[in-house]
C-alpha positions in Angstrom: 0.0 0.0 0.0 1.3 3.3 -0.9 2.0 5.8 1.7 0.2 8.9 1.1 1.6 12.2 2.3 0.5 15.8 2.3 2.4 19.1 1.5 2.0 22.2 1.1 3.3 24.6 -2.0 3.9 27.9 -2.9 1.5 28.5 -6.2 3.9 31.1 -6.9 7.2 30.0 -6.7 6.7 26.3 -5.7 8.4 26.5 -2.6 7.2 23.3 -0.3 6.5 23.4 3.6 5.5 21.3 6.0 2.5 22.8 7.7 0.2 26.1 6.3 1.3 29.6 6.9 -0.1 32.9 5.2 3.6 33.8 3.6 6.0 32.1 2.0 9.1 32.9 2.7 10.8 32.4 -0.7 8.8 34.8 -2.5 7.4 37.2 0.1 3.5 36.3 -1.2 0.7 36.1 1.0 -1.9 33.5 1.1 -0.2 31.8 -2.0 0.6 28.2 -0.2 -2.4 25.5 -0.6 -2.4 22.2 0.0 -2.1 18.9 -2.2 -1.6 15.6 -2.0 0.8 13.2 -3.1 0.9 9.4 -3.6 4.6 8.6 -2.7 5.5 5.4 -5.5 6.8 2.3 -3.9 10.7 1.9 -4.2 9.9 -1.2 -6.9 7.3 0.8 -8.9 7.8 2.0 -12.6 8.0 5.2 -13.4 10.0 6.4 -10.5 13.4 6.4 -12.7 14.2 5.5 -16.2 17.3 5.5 -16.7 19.5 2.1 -16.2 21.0 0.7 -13.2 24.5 -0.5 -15.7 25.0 3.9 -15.6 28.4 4.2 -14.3 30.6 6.8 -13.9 33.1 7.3 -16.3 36.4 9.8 -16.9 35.9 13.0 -18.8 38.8 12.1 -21.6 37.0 8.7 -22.5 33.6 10.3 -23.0 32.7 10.5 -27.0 31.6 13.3 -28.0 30.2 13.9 -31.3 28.6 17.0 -33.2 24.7 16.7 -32.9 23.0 17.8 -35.7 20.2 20.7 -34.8 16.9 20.4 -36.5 16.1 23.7 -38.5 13.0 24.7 -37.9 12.1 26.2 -41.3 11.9 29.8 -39.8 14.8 31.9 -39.5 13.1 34.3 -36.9 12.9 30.9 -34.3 16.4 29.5 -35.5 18.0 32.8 -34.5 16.8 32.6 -30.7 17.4 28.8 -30.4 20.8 29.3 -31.9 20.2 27.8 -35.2 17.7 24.7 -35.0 16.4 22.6 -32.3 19.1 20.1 -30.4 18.1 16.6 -30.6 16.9 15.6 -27.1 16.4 19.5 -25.8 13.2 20.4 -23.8 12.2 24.1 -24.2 10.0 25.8 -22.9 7.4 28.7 -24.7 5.6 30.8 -22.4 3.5 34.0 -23.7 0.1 35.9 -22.4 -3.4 34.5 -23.5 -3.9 34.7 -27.2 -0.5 36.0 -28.1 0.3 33.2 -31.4 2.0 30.3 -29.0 0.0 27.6 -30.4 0.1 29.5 -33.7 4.0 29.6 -33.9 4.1 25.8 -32.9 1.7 24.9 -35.2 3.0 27.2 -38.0 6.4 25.6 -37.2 5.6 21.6 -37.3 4.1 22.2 -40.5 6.8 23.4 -42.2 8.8 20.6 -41.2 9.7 17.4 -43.5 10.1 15.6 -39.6 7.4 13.2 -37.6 5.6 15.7 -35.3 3.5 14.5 -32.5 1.3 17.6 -31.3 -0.7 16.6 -27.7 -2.9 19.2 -27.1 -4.8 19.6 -23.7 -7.0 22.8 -24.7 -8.8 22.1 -28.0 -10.0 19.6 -29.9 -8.9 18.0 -32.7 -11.6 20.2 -35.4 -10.5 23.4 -33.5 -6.5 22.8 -34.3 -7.6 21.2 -37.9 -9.5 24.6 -38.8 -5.8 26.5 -37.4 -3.9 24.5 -39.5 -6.2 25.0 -42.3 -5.8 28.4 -42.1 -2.1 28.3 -41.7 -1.8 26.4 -45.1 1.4 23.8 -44.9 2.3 20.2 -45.1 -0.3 17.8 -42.8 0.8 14.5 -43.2 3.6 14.7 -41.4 1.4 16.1 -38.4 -0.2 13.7 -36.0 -2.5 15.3 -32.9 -3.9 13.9 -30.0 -6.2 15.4 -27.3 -4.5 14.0 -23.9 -4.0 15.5 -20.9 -2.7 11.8 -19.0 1.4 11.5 -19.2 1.1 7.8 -18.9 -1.4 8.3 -22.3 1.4 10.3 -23.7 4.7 8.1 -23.2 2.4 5.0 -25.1 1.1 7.4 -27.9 5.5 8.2 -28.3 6.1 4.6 -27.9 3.7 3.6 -30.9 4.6 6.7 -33.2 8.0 7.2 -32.5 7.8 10.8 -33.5 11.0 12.9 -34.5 9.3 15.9 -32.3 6.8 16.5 -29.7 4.7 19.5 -28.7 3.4 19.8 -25.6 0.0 22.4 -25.3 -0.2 23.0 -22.5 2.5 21.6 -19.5 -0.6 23.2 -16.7 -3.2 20.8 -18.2 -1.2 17.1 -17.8 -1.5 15.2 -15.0 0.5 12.1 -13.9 -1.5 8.9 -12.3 1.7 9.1 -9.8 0.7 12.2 -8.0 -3.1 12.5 -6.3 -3.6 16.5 -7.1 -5.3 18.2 -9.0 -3.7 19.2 -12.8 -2.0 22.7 -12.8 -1.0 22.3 -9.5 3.0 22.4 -8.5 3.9 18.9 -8.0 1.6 17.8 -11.1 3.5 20.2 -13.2 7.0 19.6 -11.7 6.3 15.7 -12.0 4.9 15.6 -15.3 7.7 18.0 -16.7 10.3 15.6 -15.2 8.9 12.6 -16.8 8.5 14.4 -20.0 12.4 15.4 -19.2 13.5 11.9 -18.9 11.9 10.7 -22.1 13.6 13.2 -24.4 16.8 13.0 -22.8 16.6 8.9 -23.1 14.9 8.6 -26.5 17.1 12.0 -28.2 13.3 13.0 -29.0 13.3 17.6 -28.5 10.4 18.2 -26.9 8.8 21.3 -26.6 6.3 23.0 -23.5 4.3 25.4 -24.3 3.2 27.4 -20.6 1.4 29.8 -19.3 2.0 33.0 -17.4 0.7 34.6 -14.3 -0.4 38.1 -13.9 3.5 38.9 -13.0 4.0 37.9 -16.9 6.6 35.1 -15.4 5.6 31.3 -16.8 2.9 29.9 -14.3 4.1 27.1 -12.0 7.5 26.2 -9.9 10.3 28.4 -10.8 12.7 24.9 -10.5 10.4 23.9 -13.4 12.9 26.9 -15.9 15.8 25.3 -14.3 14.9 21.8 -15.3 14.7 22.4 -19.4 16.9 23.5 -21.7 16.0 26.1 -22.9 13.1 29.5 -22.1 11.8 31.5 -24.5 9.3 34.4 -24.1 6.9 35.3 -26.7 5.6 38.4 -26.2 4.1 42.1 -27.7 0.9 43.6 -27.6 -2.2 42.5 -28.7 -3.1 45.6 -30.1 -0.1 45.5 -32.5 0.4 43.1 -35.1 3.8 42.7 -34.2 5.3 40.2 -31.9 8.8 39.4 -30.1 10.6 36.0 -29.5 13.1 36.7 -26.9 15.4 33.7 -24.9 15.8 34.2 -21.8 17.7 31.4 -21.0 19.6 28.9 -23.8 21.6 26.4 -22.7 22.7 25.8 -26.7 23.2 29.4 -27.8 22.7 33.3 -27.2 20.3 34.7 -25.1 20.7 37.9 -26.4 18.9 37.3 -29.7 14.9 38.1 -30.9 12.5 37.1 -33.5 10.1 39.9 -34.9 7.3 38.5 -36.4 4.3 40.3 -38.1 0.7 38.3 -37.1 -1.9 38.2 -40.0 -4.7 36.3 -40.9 -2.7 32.9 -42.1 -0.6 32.8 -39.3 2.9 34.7 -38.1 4.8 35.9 -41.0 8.6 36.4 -39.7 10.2 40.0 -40.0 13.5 39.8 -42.3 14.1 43.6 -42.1 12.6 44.6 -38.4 14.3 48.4 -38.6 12.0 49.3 -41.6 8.5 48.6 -39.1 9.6 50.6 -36.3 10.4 53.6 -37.9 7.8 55.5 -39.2 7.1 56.6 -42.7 6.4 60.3 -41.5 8.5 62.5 -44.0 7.1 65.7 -42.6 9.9 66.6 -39.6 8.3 66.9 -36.3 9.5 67.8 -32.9 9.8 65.5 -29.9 11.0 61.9 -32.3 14.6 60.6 -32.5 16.4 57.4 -34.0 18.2 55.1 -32.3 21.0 52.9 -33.3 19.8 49.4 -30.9 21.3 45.8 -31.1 19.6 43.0 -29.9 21.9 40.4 -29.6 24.3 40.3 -33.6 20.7 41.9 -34.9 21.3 45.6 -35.1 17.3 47.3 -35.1 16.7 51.3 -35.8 14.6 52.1 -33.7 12.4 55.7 -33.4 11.9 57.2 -29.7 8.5 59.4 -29.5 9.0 62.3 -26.4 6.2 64.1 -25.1 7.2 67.2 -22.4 4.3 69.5 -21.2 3.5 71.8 -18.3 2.2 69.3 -15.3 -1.6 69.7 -14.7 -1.0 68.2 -11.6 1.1 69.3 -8.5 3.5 66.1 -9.0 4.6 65.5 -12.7 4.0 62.6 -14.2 6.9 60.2 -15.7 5.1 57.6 -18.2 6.8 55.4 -20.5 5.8 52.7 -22.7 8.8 50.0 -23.9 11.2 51.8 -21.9 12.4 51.1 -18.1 10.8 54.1 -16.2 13.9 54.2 -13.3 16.2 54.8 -16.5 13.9 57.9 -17.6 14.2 59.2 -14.4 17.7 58.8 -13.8 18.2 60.5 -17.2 15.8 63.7 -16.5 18.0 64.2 -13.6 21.2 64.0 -15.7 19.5 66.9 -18.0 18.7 69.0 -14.7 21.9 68.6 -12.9 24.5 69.1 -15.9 22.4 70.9 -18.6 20.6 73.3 -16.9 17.3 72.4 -18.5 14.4 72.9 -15.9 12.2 69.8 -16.3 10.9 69.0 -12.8 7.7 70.4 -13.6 7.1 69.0 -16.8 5.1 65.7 -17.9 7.7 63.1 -20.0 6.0 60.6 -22.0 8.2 58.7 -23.6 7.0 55.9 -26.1 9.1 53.4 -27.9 7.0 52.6 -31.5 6.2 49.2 -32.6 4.9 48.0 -29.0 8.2 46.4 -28.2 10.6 46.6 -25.1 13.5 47.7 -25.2 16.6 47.4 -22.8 20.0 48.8 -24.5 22.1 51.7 -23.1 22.7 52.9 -26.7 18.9 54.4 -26.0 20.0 57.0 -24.0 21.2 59.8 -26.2 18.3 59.4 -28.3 15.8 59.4 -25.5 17.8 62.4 -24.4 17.4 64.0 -28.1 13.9 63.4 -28.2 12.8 64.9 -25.0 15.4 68.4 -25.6 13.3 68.4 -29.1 10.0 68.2 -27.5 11.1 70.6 -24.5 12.1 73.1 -27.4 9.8 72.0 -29.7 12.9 71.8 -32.5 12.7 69.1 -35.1 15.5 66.9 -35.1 16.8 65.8 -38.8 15.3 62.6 -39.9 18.8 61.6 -41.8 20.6 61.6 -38.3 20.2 59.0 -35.6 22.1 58.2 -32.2 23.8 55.9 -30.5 25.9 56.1 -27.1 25.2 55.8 -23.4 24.5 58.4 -20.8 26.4 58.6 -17.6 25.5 60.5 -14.3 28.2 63.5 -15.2 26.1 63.6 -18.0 29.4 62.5 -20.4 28.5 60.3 -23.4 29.9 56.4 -23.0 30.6 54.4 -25.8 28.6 50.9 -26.6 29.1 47.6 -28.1 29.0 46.7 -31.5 29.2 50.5 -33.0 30.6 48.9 -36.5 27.3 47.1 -36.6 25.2 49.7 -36.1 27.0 52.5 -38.4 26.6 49.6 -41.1 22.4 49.2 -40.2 22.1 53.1 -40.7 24.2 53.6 -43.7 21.5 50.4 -45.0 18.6 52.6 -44.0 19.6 55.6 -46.3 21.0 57.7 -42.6 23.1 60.2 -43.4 25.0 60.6 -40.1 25.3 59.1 -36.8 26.3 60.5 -33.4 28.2 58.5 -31.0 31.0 58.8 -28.4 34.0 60.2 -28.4 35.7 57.7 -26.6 34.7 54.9 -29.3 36.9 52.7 -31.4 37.9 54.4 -34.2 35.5 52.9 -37.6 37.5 50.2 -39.6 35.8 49.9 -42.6 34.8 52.8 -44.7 31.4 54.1 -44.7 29.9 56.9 -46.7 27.6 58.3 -43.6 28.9 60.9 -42.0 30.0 60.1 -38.1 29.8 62.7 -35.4 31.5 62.0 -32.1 30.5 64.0 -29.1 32.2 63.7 -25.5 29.0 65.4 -23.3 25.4 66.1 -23.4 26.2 70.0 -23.7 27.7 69.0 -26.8 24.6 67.2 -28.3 22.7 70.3 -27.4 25.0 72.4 -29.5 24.9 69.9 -32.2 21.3 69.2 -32.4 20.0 72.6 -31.5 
């Protein structure tokens, strides 16, 4: 007879304890911990480890290693962030808000693929995913589905088909037979992820999660379940945008600096190639209050325009409101302009806005942000041919950033005709026919721009 024992989790961050309390002291939450109950496998019982008892350990010299061929996925925007293709016996996981394109892009992706795909699916039917992949127009015979939310269901289905690839939608709605709780809860999802974890590391069969997120906007469930696969990506953007961002944020086989732009449309996600032409606008007219910026994201260098917005505050305290842009960082750069500028902007409103709906973290932001509120504070136009690209430090001097080559080359692409940056950079190796200004301060880019 199986023992059965009780615990009690964190829904948050999965921590375990043995008695209730109202906060858990991993993640500071209140009333987060609930209760569930788990039916502990007999030390004989399948299931509890796969791998084989003739394991032994061996010396690092004598173990083979051999290349492992990755398994393009047909779409250069979702090669880039895995590190070009999927690697044979990888778990990843794809986490995104409701209705963002996450069974889209997997579905989009399979059938594109010449490879055996197994798609378990836990949310819809069989008709709804069939009048998706209609839509989607690609190969289907290569596709096989299955509505099942049992693992045990799931490791015979991969037993019989033998697939080259399995997707997983979603990881909350499986449950195991080996744990007596209720699906979505933390030891289902931790359980049924490990068994899932074991098969594709076993079998060389990539396997991909697709999760959901909380209200925080981090993927829903332990956080030990992110240290278990192999790899996290994010899918995010708004839904009131067409466009949409593939970001890593952890990769244990490539870069977790790069992104995917994709463009969603009535057939599906159509990939980005040249991401810098969508967030720029096609405004020719000059206007005050907009700047360029020079970003990399990753080896992907993006133009990207900065929107400003400074006006007398309404209100006794001003408002700082950003959108794609950290809102300490705005604030720490306002202070810059007040401190070694002179400009008097304590009782103004900023609103700064990043277009395209994306978010943006580079330093290289800074002078352009800075541009684009001096513009709007003045109300002087800056010249569309001219975009920016430098950090801002708290003496208000101009840093250099990374990867200045790549983005002098991205703006001379875009028909720029000059580029400001920081004195202190590397001096330009190859030749370029755009004209490149080097300041040392921000008092300089005033008597620049202005």
């Amino acid at each position: 007879m199986a023992k059965t024992k009780i615990a009690f989790y964190c829904q948050n961050c999965g921590a375990s304890y043995p008695k209730w309390q109202g906060k858990c002291n991993a993640c500071g939450e209140w009333n987060t911990i609930a209760e569930e109950v788990i039916e502990k496998s007999s030390p004989g019982s399948p299931g509890m480890s796969r791998a084989s008892s003739k394991n032994s350990a061996q010396k690092i010299n004598q173990i083979d290693l051999k290349e492992e061929t990755r398994i393009s996925t047909r779409d250069k925007e979702l090669d880039r962030v895995l590190g070009n293709g999927i690697v044979p016996g990888s778990v990843i996981l794809l986490g995104g808000e409701p209705g963002i394109g996450k069974s889209t892009l997997m579905l989009q992706m399979v059938m594109q693929l010449d490879k055996k795909t197994l798609y378990i699916s836990g949310e819809e039917s069989l008709q709804q995913i069939k009048l998706r992949a209609d839509r989607i127009e690609g190969k289907q015979d290569t596709t096989y589905l299955l509505a099942a939310t049992n693992t045990q269901k799931i490791l015979h289905q991969l037993e019989n088909e033998k697939p080259d690839l399995l997707i997983i939608d979603s990881i909350q709605t499986l449950h195991t037979d080996r744990i007596d709780s209720s699906p979505g809860s933390i030891s289902q999802i931790r359980e049924c992820a490990s068994e899932l974890i074991d098969l594709a590391k076993h079998a060389q069969t990539p396997v991909i999660l697709i999760g959901h997120i909380n209200k925080q906007g981090s993927i829903a469930g332990p956080k030990v379940l992110e240290h278990m696969v192999d790899a996290v990506l994010q899918f995010e953007g708004d839904r009131n945008h067409a466009y949409r961002i593939l970001r890593a944020q952890k990769n244990r086989f490539g870069s977790t600096h790069e992104l995917g732009i994709y463009e969603m449309e009535v057939n599906g996600l159509r990939p980005v190639s040249n991401p810098s032409d969508i967030l720029m606008s096609k405004v020719d007219v000059n206007l005050s209050g907009t700047a360029i910026a020079a970003s990399v994201e990753g080896m992907r260098p993006l133009l990207i325009e900065i929107q400003a917005l400074v006006s007398s505050a309404v209100y006794g305290t001003p408002q700082r409101t950003t959108t794609g842009y950290s809102t300490k960082r705005l604030n720490m750069l306002l202070a810059v302009l007040e401190k070694r500028a002179g400009f008097k902007l304590a009782a103004k409103d900023v609103f700064l806005n990043i277009t395209g709906g994306i978010h943006v973290d580079d330093p290289a932001l800074d002078l352009a942000v800075v541009a684009s509120i001096l513009s709007s504070s003045e109300n002087v136009p800056i010249d569309r041919t001219t975009c920016l690209a430098a950090e801002i430090g708290l003496a208000g001097e101009v840093r250099p950033v990374q990867r200045v080559q790549l983005r002098i080359a991205e703006a001379e692409k875009m028909g720029f005709d000059s580029i400001i940056i920081s004195q202190q950079t590397e001096k330009v190796t190859s030749p370029t026919k755009i004209q490149v200004k080097r300041i040392q301060t921000i008092n300089e880019l005033v008597d620049l721009l202005f």
